[in-house]
C-alpha positions as CSV (number, residue, x, y, z in Angstrom):
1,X,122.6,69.3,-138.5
2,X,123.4,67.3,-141.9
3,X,120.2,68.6,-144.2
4,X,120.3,67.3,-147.7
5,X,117.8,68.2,-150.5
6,X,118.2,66.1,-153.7
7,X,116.6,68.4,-156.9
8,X,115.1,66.9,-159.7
9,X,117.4,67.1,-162.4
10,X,120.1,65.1,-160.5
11,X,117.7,62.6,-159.6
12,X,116.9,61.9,-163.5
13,X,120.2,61.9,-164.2
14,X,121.1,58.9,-161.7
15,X,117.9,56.9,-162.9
16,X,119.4,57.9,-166.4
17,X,122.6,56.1,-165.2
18,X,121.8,53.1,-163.5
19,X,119.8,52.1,-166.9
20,X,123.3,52.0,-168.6
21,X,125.9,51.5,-166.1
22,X,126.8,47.8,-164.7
23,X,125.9,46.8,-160.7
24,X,127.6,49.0,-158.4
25,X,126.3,48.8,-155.0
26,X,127.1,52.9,-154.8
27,X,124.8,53.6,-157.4
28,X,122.4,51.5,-156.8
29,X,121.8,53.0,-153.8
30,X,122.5,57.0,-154.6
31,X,119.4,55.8,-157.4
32,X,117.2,54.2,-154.3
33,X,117.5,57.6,-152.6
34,X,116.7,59.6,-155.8
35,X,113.5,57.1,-156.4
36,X,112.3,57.5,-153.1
37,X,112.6,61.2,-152.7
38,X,110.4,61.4,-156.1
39,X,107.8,58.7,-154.5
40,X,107.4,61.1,-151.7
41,X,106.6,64.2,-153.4
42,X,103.8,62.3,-154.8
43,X,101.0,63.0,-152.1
44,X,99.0,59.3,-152.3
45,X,97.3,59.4,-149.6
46,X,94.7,57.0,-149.3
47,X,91.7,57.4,-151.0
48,X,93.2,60.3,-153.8
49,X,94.1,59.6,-157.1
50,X,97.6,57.6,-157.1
51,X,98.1,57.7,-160.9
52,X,100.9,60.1,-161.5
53,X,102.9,57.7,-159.3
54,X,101.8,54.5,-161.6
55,X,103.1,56.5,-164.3
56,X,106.3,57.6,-163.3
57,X,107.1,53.7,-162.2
58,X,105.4,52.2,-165.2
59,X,107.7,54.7,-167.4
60,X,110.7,53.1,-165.4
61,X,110.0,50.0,-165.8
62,X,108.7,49.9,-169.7
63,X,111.8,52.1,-170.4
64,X,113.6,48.2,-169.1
65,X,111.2,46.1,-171.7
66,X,108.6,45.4,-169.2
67,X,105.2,44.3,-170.3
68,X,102.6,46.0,-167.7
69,X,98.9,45.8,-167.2
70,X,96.5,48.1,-164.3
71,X,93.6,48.0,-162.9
72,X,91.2,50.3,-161.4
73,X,88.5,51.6,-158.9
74,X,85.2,52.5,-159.6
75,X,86.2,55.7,-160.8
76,X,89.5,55.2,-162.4
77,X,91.5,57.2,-161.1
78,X,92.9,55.0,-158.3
79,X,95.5,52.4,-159.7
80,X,97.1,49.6,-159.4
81,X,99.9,48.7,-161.6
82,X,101.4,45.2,-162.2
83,X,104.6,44.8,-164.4
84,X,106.8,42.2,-165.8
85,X,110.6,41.6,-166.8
86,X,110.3,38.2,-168.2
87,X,112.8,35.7,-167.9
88,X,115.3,35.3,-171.0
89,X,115.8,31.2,-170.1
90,X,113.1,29.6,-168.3
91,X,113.1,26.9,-166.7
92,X,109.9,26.7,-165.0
93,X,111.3,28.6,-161.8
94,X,109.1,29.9,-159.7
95,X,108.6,33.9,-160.6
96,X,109.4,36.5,-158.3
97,X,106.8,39.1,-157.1
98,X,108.2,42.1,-155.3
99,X,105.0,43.9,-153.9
100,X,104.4,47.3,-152.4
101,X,101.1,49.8,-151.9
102,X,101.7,53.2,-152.7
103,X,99.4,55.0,-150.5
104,X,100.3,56.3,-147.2
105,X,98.0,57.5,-144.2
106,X,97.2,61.5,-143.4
107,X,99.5,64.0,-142.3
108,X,99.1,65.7,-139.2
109,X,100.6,68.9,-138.1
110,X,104.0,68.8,-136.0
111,X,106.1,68.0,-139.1
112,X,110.0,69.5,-138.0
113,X,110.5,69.6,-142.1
114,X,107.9,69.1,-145.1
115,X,106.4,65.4,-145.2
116,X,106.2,65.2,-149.0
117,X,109.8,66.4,-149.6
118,X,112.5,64.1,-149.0
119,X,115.1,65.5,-145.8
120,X,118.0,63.2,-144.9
121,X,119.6,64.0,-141.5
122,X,122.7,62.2,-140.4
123,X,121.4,58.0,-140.3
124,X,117.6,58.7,-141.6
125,X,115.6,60.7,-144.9
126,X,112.5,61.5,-143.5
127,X,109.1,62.1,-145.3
128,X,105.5,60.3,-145.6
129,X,105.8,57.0,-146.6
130,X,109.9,56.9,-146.2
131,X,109.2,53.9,-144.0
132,X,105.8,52.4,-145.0
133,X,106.3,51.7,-148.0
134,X,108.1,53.7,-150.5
135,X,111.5,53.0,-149.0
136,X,111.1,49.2,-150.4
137,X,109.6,50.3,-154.2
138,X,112.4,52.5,-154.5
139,X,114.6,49.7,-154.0
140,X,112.6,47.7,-156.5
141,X,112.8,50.4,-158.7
142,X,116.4,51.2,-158.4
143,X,117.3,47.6,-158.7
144,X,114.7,47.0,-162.1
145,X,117.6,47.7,-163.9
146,X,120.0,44.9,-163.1
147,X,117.2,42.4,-163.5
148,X,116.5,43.7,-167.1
149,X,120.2,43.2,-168.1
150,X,120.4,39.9,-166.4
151,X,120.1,36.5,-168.4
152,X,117.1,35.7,-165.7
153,X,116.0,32.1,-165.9
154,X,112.3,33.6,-163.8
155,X,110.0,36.3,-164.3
156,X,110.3,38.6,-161.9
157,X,107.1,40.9,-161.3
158,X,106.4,44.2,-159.8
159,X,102.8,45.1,-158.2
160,X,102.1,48.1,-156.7
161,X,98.2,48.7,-155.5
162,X,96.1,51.5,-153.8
163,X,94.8,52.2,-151.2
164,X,96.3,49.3,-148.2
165,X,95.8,51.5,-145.4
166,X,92.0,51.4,-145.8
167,X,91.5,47.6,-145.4
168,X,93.5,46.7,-148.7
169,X,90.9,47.9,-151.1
170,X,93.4,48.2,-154.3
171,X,94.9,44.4,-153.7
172,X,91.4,42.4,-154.1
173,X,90.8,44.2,-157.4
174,X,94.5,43.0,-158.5
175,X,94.2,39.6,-157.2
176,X,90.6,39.1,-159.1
177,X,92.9,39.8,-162.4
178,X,96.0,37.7,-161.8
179,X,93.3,35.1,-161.3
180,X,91.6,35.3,-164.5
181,X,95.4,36.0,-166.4
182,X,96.0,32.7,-164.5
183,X,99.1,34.2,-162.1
184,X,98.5,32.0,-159.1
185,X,101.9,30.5,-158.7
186,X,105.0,32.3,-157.2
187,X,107.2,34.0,-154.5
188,X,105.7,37.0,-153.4
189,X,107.6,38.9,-151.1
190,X,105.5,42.4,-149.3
191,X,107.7,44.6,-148.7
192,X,106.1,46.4,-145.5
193,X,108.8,47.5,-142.9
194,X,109.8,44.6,-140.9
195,X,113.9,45.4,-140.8
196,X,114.5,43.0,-143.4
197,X,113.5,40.2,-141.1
198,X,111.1,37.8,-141.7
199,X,107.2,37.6,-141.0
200,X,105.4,34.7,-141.7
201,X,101.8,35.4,-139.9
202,X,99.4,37.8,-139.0
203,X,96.1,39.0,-137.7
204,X,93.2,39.4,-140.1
205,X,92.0,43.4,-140.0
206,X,88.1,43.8,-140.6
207,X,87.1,47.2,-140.5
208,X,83.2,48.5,-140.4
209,X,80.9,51.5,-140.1
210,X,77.9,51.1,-138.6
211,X,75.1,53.7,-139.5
212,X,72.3,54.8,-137.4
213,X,69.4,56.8,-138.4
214,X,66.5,58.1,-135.7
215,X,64.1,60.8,-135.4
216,X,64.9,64.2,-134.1
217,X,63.1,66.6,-131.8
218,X,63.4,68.6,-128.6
219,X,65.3,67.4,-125.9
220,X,62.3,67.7,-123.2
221,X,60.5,65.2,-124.8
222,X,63.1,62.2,-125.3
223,X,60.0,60.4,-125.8
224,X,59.1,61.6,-129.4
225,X,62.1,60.9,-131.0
226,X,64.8,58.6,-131.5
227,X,68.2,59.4,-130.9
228,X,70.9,57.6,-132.6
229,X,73.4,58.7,-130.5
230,X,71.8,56.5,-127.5
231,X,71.1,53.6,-129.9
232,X,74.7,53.8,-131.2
233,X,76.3,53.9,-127.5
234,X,74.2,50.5,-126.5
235,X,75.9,49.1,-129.6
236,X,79.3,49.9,-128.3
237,X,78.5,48.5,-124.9
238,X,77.6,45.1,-127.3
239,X,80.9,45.3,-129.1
240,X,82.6,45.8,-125.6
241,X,81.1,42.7,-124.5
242,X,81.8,40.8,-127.3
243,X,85.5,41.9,-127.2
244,X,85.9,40.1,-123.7
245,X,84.5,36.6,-125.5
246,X,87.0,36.9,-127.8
247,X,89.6,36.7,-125.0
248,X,88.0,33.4,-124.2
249,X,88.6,32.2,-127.2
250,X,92.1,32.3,-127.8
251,X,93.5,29.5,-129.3
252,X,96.1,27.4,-126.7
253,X,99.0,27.8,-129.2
254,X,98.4,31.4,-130.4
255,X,101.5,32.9,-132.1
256,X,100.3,36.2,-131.6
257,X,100.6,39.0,-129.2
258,X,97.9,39.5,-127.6
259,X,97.2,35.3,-128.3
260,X,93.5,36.7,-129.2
261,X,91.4,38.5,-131.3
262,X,91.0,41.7,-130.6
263,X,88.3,45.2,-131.2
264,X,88.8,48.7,-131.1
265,X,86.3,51.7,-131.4
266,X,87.9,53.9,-133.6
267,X,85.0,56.8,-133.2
268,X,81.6,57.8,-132.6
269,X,80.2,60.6,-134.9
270,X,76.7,62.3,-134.0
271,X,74.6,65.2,-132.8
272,X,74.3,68.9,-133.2
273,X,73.2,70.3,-130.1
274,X,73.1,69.8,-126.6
275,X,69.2,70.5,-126.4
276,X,68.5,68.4,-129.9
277,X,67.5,64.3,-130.1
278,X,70.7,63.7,-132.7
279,X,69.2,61.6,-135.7
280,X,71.9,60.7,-137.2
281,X,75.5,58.6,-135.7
282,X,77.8,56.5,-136.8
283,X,80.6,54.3,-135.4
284,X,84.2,53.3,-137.0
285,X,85.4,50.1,-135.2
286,X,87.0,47.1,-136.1
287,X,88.7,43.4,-135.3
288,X,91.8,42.0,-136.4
289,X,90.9,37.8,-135.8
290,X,93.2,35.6,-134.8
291,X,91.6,33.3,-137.1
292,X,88.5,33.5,-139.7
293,X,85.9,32.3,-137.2
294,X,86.2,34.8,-134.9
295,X,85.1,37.1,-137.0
296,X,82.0,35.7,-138.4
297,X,81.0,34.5,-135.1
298,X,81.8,38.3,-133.5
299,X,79.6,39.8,-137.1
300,X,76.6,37.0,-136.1
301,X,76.6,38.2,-132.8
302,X,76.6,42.2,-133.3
303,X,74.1,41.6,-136.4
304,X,72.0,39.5,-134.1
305,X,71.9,42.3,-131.6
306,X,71.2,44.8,-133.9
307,X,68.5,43.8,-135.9
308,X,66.5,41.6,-132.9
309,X,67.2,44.3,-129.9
310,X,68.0,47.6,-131.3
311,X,66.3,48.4,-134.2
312,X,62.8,46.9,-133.0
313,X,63.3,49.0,-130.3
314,X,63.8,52.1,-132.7
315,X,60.8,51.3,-135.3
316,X,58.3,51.5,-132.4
317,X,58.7,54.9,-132.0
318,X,60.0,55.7,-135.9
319,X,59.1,52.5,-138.4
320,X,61.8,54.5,-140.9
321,X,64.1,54.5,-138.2
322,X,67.7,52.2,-139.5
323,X,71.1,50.6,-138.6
324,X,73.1,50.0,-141.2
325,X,76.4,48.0,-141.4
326,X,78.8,49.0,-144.0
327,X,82.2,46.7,-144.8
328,X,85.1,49.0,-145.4
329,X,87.6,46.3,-145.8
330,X,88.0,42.6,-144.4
331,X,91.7,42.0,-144.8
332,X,92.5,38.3,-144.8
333,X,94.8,36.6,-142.0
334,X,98.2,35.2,-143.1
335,X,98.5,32.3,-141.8
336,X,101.9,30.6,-140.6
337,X,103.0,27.6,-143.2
338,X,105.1,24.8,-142.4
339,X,106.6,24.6,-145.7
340,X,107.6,28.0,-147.0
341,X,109.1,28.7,-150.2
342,X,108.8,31.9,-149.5
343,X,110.4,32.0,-146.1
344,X,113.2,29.5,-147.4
345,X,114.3,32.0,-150.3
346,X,114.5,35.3,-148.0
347,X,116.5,32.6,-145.1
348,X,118.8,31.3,-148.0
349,X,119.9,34.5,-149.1
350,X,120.0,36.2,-145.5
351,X,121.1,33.8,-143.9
352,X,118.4,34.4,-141.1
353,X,116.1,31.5,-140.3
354,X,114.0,33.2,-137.7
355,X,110.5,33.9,-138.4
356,X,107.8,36.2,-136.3
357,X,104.5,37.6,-136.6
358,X,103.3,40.8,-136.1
359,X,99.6,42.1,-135.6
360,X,99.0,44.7,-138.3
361,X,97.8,44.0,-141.6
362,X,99.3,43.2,-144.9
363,X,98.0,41.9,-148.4
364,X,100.2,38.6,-147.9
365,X,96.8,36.8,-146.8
366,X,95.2,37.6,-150.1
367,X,98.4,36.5,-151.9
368,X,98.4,33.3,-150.1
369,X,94.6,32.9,-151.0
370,X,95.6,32.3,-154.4
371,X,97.9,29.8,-154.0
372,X,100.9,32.3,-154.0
373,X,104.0,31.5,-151.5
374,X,104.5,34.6,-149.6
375,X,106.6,36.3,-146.8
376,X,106.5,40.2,-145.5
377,X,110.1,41.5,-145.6
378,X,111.1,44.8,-146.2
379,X,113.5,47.7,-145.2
380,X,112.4,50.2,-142.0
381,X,110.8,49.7,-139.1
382,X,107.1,49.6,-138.3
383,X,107.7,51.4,-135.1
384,X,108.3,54.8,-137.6
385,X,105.0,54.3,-139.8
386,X,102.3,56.3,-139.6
387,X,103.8,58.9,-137.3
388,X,104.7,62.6,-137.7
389,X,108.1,62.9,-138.9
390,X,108.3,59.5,-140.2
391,X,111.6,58.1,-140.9
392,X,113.8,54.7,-142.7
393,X,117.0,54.6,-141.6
394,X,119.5,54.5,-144.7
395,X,121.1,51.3,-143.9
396,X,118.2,49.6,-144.5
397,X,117.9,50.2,-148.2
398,X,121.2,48.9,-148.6
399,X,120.2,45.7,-146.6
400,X,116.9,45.7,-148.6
401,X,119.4,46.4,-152.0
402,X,121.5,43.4,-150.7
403,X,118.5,41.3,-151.1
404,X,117.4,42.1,-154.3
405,X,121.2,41.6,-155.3
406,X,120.9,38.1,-153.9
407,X,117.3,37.4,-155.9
408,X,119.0,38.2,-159.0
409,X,121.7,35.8,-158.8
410,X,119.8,32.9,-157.4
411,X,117.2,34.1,-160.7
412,X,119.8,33.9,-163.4
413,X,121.3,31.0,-165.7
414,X,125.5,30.9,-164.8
């Protein structure tokens, strides 16, 4: 078995080098490697503190003469970070902005090596977030270089957010301050794992917990008390229901697979005891719409039910009694464009002209929001995120290198 383990000091000492040596594809991508195997030691997983990973890129990239600015969660200390190389001749291109989150999802156990230290065996480095999506930062970050020596006639931008896995809660916070800095023209290109092809479209992903509170007591007299559990189950059955409608409402020229929108129950939490009315339940579900009115019609309908059926029901016997609907995250569709600078920059330096859609979620819908052309391209495959053992095959950070090679030269002044 080929096992390799890259130690720190000769990863600074090829980030060292790349800052002074000229384009050479080998570099470049021995420095991807060292990157990433430093952004996986970093343990972001969502909902912790990301900042010693904002650090270490914003150091990188100020080291280049970027200009940077961050912004925060309620209690600082989740970041995002967006940086700038600016161009040296402008002449009004569009600017470039090569996008990534930072966080990555729970380990479990059945890791064959450690997931926050960087293996590579034979084809593939595996660790959490190799794939989804370190592997494409790395690449930004190797590459930050060239673009700071290059006579660049565009700005070319780097934005790294908290927190996507949990229904994109970092990105809205960024997007609020590019809008007020007045950044709401561009090429953004998200570099979730799609094997360098290109997405155009997804699903929206709307994510919710609903809270139920009721009124304990002794099993053998269900009568006297109000059990959440119960009340929480009869709201599943709803959402069940609802989730056949949905099928019906498919549009006749869906570009997705399934063509409709769909719901998933991701888990029911209540109860102590066997022999005790639980008081106390909550459910994690969510939709991914195929487009915006699905979900405000499926959120009329389950708030309907809720408050007209259910909770009546529940203040007869207990008038403190509660369901309560909490918004976790309500990621934004991305919605297929005609006309796509975005899409026609990737297929001009690929040479692919394919597009396809996938169903999971992506901050390209709040990009596109703001009036910011924007594709989902990136190195690794979406089959490997989010399992144990997670892997990117290396080849596709020199494919992803090979693109950022071509953004440079269609960015600078001949």
């Amino acid at each position: 078995r080929d096992l390799h383990r890259v130690d720190r000091r000769q990863r600074q000492m090829c980030i060292r080098d790349s800052m002074s040596t000229e384009n050479n594809s080998e570099l470049l991508y021995d420095n991807s490697i060292q990157i990433l195997t430093d952004l996986i030691a970093f343990k972001t997983i969502s909902g912790e503190d990301n900042s010693s990973l904002i650090n270490y890129c914003d150091d990188i990239l100020k080291k280049l003469g970027a200009t940077s600015f961050r912004t925060y969660d309620d209690e600082k200390k989740r970041v995002n970070l967006f940086a700038t190389l600016k161009a040296k001749n402008s002449n009004n291109k569009k600017p470039i902005i090569l996008s990534g989150h930072t966080d990555v999802v729970p380990v479990s156990k059945g890791w064959s090596s450690d997931p926050f230290t960087a293996t590579i065996k034979g084809d593939k480095l595996y660790g959490r977030g190799s794939c989804d999506m370190k592997g494409f930062i790395a690449c930004a970050l190797a590459y930050a270089p060239i673009y700071s020596k290059s006579n660049l006639n565009r700005d070319i931008h780097f934005s790294f957010t908290f927190d996507e896995e949990t229904a994109c809660q970092g990105a809205p916070i960024l997007i609020e301050e590019l809008k007020k800095r007045d950044i709401k023209d561009g090429i953004c290109i998200i570099g979730e794992p799609t094997n360098m092809k290109i997405i155009d479209a997804h699903k929206g992903c709307y994510e919710y917990t609903t809270y139920f509170k009721g009124l304990a007591g002794h099993s053998s007299a269900p009568h006297k008390g109000v059990s959440a559990v119960e009340y929480a189950s009869r709201y599943i059955n709803k959402l069940i229901e609802l989730r056949e409608k949905l099928k019906s409402r498919a549009p006749k020229d869906s570009i997705f697979d399934p063509p409709h929108s769909t719901l998933s129950i991701g888990g029911v939490f209540g109860g102590i005891a066997h022999n005790v009315i639980a008081d106390k339940c909550h459910v994690n579900w969510e939709t991914r719409p195929v487009v915006k009115e699905d979900g405000v019609f499926l959120n009329q309908e389950i708030d309907k039910y809720a408050n007209e059926m259910l909770l009546p029901e529940m203040k007869k016997v207990f008038p403190n009694a509660s369901i309560e609907k909490d918004i976790i995250g309500e990621i934004v569709g991305f919605d297929r464009e005609d006309k796509s600078d975005a899409c026609e920059l990737i297929s001009s330096l690929t040479g692919d002209n394919s597009r396809q859609v996938v169903s999971f979620g992506t901050e390209a819908g709040l990009f596109q929001e703001i009036g910011i052309s924007t594709v989902v391209c990136g190195p690794g495959s979406i089959d490997q995120a989010h399992k144990i053992d997670e892997f990117i095959i290396l080849d596709e950070l020199k494919k992803c290198l090979n693109l950022l090679e071509g953004i440079k030269n269609n960015s600078v002044v001949s």
